[in-house]
Every structure is written in structure tokens, then in C-alpha cells.
N, C-alpha and C positions, 0 to 999 in steps of 0.2 A: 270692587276694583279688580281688575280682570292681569293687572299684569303691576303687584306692586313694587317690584324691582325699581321697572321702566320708570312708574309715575310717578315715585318717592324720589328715584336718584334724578329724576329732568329736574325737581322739584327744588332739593337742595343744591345742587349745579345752578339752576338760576336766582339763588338766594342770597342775598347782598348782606346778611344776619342774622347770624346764626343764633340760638340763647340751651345754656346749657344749666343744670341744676344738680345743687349739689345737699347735701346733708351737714351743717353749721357743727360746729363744738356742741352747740347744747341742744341737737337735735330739729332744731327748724330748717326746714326748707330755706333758699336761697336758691335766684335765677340770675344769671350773669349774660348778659348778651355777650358774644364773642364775633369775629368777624369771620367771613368764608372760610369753610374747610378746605386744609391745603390739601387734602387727599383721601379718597375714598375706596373702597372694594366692596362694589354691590352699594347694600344700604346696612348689611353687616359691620362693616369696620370704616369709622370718619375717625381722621386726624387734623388735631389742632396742633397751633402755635401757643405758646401761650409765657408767661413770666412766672421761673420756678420758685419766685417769693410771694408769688399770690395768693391771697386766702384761698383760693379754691384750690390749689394743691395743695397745701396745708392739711387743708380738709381731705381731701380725696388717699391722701396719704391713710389716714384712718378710716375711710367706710368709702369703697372705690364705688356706690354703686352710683348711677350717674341717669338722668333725662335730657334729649339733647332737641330743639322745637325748631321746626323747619318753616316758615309763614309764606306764602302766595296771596300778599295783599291783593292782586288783579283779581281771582276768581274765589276768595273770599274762603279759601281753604289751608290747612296745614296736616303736620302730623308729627305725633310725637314719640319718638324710640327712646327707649327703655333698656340698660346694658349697664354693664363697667366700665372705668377707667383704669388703663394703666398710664403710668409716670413711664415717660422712655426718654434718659438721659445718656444714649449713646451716642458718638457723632454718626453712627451710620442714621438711625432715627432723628438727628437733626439737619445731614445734611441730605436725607431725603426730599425733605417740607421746608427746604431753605426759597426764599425768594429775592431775587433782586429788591432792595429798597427795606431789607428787616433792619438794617443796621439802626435804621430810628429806633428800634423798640428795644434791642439788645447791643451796646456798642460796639461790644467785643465781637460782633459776628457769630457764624457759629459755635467756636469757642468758648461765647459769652455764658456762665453758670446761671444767667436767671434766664436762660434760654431752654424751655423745655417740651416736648412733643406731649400730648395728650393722645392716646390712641382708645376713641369709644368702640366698643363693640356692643352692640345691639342685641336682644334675644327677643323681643317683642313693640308689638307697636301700635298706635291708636290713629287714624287718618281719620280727618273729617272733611267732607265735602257735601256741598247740596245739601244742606240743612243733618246732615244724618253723619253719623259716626261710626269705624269700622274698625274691629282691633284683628291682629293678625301676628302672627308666631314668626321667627325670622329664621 
């Protein structure tokens, strides 16, 4: 992969679902599909939405490390970054990644406390495509 910025972020910019993994209470793995990231820098830092009483913050509250999988059903490839979570419950962090129409998921609007940003950042990553797999340092 000659340029993985470009082919990672075209990748997840055209990706309808997103699934992120977290580390459970008693240690297992757990994958959560989530839906498009509200906001990116690079393939460094993806920001989600998400509900601040959800098990996965629950969890991430205690062992922030995080895997976040990006899929290209058409050409049969993905790739998966490897990073932290942080919890950012500021309004500047929420009404960053605010969008028309969240009101379904949070009533309150921005305001709402089970409204809360997820910001991953990345340190490593594994891309596979064409039969073959490629990890790479972020």
C-alpha cells in the first residue's frame, strides 16, 4: 500500500459501518458495529457518537484500549486500527460531531448526558487486500 493515509481514509469515508472492540468486565473481547464516523483526522483520530450508558463505555471507562474495523464489501478488503479511547463529555466535543436528526438517539439534544463522543486514536494497523495482509505503524 503506497499511500495508507489516502486508501484507509477513502475507505472509511465510504463506509456505511463501522464495528469497534472493546475489552468486556471479565476480559473477552466484544465487537459492536457502530454507525459512520462523525469525524476524522487522517486515519490517526475517528470520532464517534455514541450513548454514555452503554456497555461499551462502561467498559472503555476501565481498559480504554480499543480496535475499530473499516469493510469494502465491493473489493473484498478492509482494515483494522488498533488505538485508545477516550470518553469526551464536553459540549465543545459534542457539539463538534453533532448532526441534524441525533435527536432520535439522544432527546435532550446536545445536552442530553447519555450523549457522548468517543474519540479513537490509532497507533497501528493491519489492511488486507488481494488475498494478502499488511500491518503498518500510524
Amino acid at each position: 500500500m503506497r499511500n495508507p493515509e489516502e486508501t484507509i481514509g477513502k475507505m472509511i469515508d465510504k463506509s456505511g459501518t463501522s464495528f469497534i472492540g472493546y475489552i468486556d468486565n471479565e476480559g473477552y473481547p466484544i465487537t459492536k458495529a457502530m454507525l459512520k464516523p462523525r469525524k476524522r483526522n487522517g486515519i490517526k483520530e475517528i470520532w464517534f457518537s455514541t450513548n454514555t450508558s452503554s456497555n461499551k463505555v462502561k467498559c472503555f471507562r476501565k481498559n480504554n484500549k480499543a480496535s475499530v474495523y473499516f469493510v469494502d464489501k465491493r473489493f473484498f478488503r478492509g482494515v483494522s486500527l488498533i488505538g485508545n479511547i477516550e470518553i469526551l463529555e464536553t459540549p465543545d466535543a459534542k457539539e463538534s460531531i453533532w448532526q441534524e436528526g441525533d435527536e432520535i438517539y439522544y432527546k435532550k439534544g446536545i445536552t442530553d448526558p447519555d450523549y457522548c463522543v468517543l474519540k479513537f486514536t490509532a497507533i497501528k494497523g493491519r489492511y488486507y487486500s488481494n488475498f494478502k495482509s499488511e500491518d503498518f505503524e500510524i
